[in-house]
N, C-alpha and C positions, 0 to 999 in steps of 0.2 A: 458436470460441474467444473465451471473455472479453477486452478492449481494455483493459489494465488499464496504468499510470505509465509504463511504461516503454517504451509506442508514444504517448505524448504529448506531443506538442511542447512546450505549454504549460508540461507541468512539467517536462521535459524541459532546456528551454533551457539551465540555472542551475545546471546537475549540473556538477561538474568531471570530469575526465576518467578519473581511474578508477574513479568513478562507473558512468558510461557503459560502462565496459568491463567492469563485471558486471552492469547491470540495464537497461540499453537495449533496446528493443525487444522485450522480454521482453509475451507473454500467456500467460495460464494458459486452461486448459480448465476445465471445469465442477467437476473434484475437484478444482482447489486446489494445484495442484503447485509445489514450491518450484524444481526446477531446471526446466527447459524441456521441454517434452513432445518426442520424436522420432516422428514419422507416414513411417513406411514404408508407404505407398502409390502408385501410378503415377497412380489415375485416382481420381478423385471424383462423387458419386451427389447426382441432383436430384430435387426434390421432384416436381417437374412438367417437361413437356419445355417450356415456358415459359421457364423458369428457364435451364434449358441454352441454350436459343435465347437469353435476354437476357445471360447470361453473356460468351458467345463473342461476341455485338455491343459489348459493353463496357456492358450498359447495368446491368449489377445485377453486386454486389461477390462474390467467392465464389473458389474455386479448380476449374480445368477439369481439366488435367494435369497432373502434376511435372516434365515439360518446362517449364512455364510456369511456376508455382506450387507452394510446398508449404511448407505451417505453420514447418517448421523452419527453412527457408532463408529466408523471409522473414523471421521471428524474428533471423537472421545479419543480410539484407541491412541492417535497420533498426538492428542494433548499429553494426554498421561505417558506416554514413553517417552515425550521430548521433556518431561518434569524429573522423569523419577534418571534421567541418563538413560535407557535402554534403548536398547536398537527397534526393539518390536515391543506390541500389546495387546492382548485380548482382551474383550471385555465379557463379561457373562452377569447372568442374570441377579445373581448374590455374591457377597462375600463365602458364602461357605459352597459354594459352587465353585469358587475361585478358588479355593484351601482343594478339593476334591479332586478338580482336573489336574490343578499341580502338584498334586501327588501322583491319581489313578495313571497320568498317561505316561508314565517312567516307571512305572512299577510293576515287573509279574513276581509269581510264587515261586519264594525260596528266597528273593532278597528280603532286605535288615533294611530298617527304614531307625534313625537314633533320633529323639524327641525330646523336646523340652516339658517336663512336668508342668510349668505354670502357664498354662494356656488357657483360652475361652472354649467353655464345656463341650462344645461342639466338635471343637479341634481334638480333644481327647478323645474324642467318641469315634473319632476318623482313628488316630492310631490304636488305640484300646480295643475297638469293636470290630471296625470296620475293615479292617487292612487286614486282621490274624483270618478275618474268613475267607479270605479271598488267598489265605497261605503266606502273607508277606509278615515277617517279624519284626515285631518293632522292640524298641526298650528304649524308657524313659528316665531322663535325669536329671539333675540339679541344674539347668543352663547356665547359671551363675558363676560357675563354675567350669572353666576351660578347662581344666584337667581331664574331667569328664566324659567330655565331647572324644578326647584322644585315645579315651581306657576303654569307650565304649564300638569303638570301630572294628569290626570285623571283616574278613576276605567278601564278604557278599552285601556289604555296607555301601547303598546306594543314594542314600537323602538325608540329610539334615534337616530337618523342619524344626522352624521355633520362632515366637514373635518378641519383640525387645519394643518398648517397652511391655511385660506380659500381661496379661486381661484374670486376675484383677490384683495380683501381688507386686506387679509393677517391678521386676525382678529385671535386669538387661542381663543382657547378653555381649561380648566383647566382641564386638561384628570381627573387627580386623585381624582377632586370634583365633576365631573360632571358623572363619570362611577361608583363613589359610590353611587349617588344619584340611578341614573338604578337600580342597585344590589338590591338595598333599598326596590324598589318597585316589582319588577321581571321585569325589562324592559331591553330589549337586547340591549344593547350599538353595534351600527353600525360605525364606521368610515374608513373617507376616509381618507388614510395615503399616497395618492400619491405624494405631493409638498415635502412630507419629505425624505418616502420612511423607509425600518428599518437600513436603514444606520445612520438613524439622530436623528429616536425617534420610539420608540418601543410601541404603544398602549397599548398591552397587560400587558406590566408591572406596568401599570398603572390601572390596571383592567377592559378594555374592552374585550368586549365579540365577536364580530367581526374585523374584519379589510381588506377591500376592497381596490384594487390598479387598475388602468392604467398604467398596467407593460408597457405602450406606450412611458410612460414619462422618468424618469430616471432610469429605470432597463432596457430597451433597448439602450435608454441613445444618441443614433445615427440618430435617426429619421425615421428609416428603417421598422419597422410594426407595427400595433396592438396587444396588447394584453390585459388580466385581469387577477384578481387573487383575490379571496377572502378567508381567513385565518379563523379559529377557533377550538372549541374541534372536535376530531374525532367523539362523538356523533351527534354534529351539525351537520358537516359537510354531514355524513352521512345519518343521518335521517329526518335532515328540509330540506339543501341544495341538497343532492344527487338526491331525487323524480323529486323536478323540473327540475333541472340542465338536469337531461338526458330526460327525456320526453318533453324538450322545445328548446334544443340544441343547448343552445350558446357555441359550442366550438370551443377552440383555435387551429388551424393548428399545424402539427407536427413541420413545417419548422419555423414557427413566433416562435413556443416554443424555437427550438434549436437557434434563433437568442437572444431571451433575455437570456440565459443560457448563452450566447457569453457576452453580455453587462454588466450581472452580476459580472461576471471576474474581472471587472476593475469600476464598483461600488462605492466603497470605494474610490479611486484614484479620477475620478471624478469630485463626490461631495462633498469631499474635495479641490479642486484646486476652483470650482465652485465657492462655496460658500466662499472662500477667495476671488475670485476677486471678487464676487458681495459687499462683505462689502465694499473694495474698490470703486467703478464702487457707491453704496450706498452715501457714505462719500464727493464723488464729485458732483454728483447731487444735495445732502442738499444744498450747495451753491449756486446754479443757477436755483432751479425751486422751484414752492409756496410750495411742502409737499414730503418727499418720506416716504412707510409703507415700511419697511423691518425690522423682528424682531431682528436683529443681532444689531441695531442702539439704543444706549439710549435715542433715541428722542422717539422713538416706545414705544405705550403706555402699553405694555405686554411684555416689554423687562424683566424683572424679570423673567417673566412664563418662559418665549423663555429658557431665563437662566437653567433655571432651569427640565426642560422636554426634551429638543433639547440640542443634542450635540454641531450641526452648525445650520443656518437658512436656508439652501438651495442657491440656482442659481438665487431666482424668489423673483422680488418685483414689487410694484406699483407707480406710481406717478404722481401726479398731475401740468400738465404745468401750469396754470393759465390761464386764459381764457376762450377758448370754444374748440370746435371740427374744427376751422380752425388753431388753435395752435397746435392741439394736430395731428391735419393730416399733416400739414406742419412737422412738427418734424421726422415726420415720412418718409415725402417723400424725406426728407433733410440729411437722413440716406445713407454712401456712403458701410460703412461693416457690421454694423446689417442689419440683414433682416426682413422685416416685414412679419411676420408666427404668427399663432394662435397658432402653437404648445407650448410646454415646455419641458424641461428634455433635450435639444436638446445638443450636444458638440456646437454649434454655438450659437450665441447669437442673440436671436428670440425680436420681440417688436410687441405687437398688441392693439389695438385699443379695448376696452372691450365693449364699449354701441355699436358700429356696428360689432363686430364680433361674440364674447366666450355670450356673454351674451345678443345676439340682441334679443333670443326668449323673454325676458323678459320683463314685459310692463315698460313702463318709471317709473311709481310713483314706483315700486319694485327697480326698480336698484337703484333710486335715495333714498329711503329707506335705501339703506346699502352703501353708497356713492359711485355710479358706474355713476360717471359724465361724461361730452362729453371731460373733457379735462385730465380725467384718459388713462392711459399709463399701461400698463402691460409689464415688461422688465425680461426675461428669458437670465441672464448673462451664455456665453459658454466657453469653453476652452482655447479662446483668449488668446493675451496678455493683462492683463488689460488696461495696459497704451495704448492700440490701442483700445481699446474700448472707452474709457472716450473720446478719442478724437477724435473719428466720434458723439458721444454725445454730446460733444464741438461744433465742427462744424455745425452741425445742431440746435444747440438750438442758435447760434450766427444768425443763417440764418435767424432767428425768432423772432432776436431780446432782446434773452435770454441772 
């Protein structure tokens, strides 16, 4: 493949960011092609068994396997780190593939892994379940709270993980106080950037040290496949993340690659329009139900932070009907153009149910812990018209009694 602008640093630098999100990383092949070539292939052919032999030593540049490598996904990996600032990027098959390896490949038994309670159900399931079997301790806390993150460090205190904006309390996190705390001690700052995405807030300029995505959500953006992406130095990348990554194989398909590559494009376009009608779609719900968390709202108790780290707040908030889980199901079912989907990131506007869907693995006193109550709502504003949204919202919350 031709090496053409758009794997160049050089000119590369100076591009602003929706730039980047259509032409980054970008080579063409020998015809010329204006969108990205897709290489469906598993294995790749050497000139000489020379070549093969210098290949798999590292000594000559080329691709071996699509476990390893392959045109398309490297074309992704080198979008997404030239968007998010990272030096390097992997891409893997999920979002929570991408939570797993950046944890599993820095982590053995006996260290302290410090966690954010308001996470998406899966992410607990990694520190809660998954880590103490394998001997590694975690302990969970308030992330809202920087004090926290300081009280809870200990000598064998190896990661920080947590996502800002959180899935589904919408809880931030103070990147810039709480990743100099990491620094401070030698602890790898972990975060999940997928509610925001680097369209919206950029971790690393903050000083974290990782940044893990569900390229499923808004960098596909359409609801059409999986994927992940984990971001950091090319040292990391290479020498914690590479070992595992290929000897465990979570990777991402050629064809899901060239589809978020697709989704990227229009990005910025978006999660822009998105996050305008959700303030909207935001603004009219304060009126007719007991609480909404959306950070874009000066009712939100981290609307400062939101301010001031976040560009926009995103597509995605919370809220609470009052009542119980017969309010909050009726609302639901009373819905004639949202749809009720787990997803997020979607162009349509999704609504799910969190204590029976995103977060049922989780036992009740935990949910109830980080307010994940029966009559919480999780509302992924899409592409709509606003004013046709607010008013299947309307309709249904009447239906109710609202």
């Amino acid at each position: 493949m031709k090496r053409k602008s758009g794997q160049d640093r050089e000119i590369t630098k100076n591009w602003k960011p929706a730039t980047l999100a259509v032409r980054g990383g970008s080579a063409r092949t020998e015809y010329g092609e204006t969108s990205e070539a897709l290489f469906l292939s598993s294995g790749y052919c050497y000139d000489r068994a020379e070549d093969a032999a210098a290949r798999f030593a590292g000594e000559q540049q080329g691709m071996t396997y699509s476990r390893l490598q392959n045109p398309t996904v490297e074309m992704l990996e080198q979008r997404i780190a030239l968007m998010e600032g990272a030096e390097a990027c992997r891409a893997t098959a999920t979002g929570m593939a991408a939570m797993t390896a950046a944890l599993l490949c820095q982590l053995s038994a006996g260290d302290h892994v410090v966690a954010a309670k308001a996470a998406f159900g899966s992410c607990r399931w990694l520190t809660d379940t998954l880590l103490p079997r394998f001997g590694i301790e975690t302990t969970t806390i308030d992330a809202h709270d920087t004090a926290a993150w300081e009280a809870a460090v200990k000598p064998n205190t190896k990661v920080f993980f947590f996502e800002t904006p959180a899935n589904p309390t919408m809880d931030l996190v103070d990147l810039k106080a709480v990743c100099a705390i990491a620094k401070a001690h030698g602890i790898t700052s972990v975060v999940d950037n997928a509610f925001a995405t680097s369209a919206l807030q950029r971790p690393m300029d903050y000083g974290a040290d990782v940044v893990a995505y569900s390229a499923t959500k808004m960098m596909d953006g359409q609801g059409r496949v999986l994927a992940g992406a984990i971001c950091g130095t090319e040292d990391w990348i290479n020498n914690v993340l590479l070992p595992f990554h290929r000897n465990t194989g979570p990777t991402l398909s050629a064809f899901n690659a060239w589809v978020v590559l697709k989704g990227l494009e229009t990005l910025d376009l978006r999660i822009t329009r998105q996050s305008e009608n959700a303030l909207k779609v935001a603004t009219f719900l304060e009126s007719r139900v007991a609480k909404v968390l959306y950070p874009d709202l000066p009712s939100h108790p981290q609307h400062a932070l939101a301010q001031a780290q976040m560009v926009k707040a995103g597509p995605i908030m919370s809220l609470y009907v009052g009542g119980g889980r017969v309010e909050a199901h009726g609302l639901l079912n009373g819905l004639q153009l949202v749809d009720i989907s787990n997803n997020i990131g979607d162009s349509r506007s999704l609504m799910t149910h969190p204590a029976t869907t995103t977060h049922f693995g989780m036992a009740e006193e935990a949910r109830l812990e980080v307010g994940i109550t029966e009559d919480m709502l999780r509302l992924n504003v899409g592409l709509e018209d606003a004013d046709d949204v607010i008013a299947d919202l309307d309709q249904a919350l009447r239906a109710i009694g609202r």
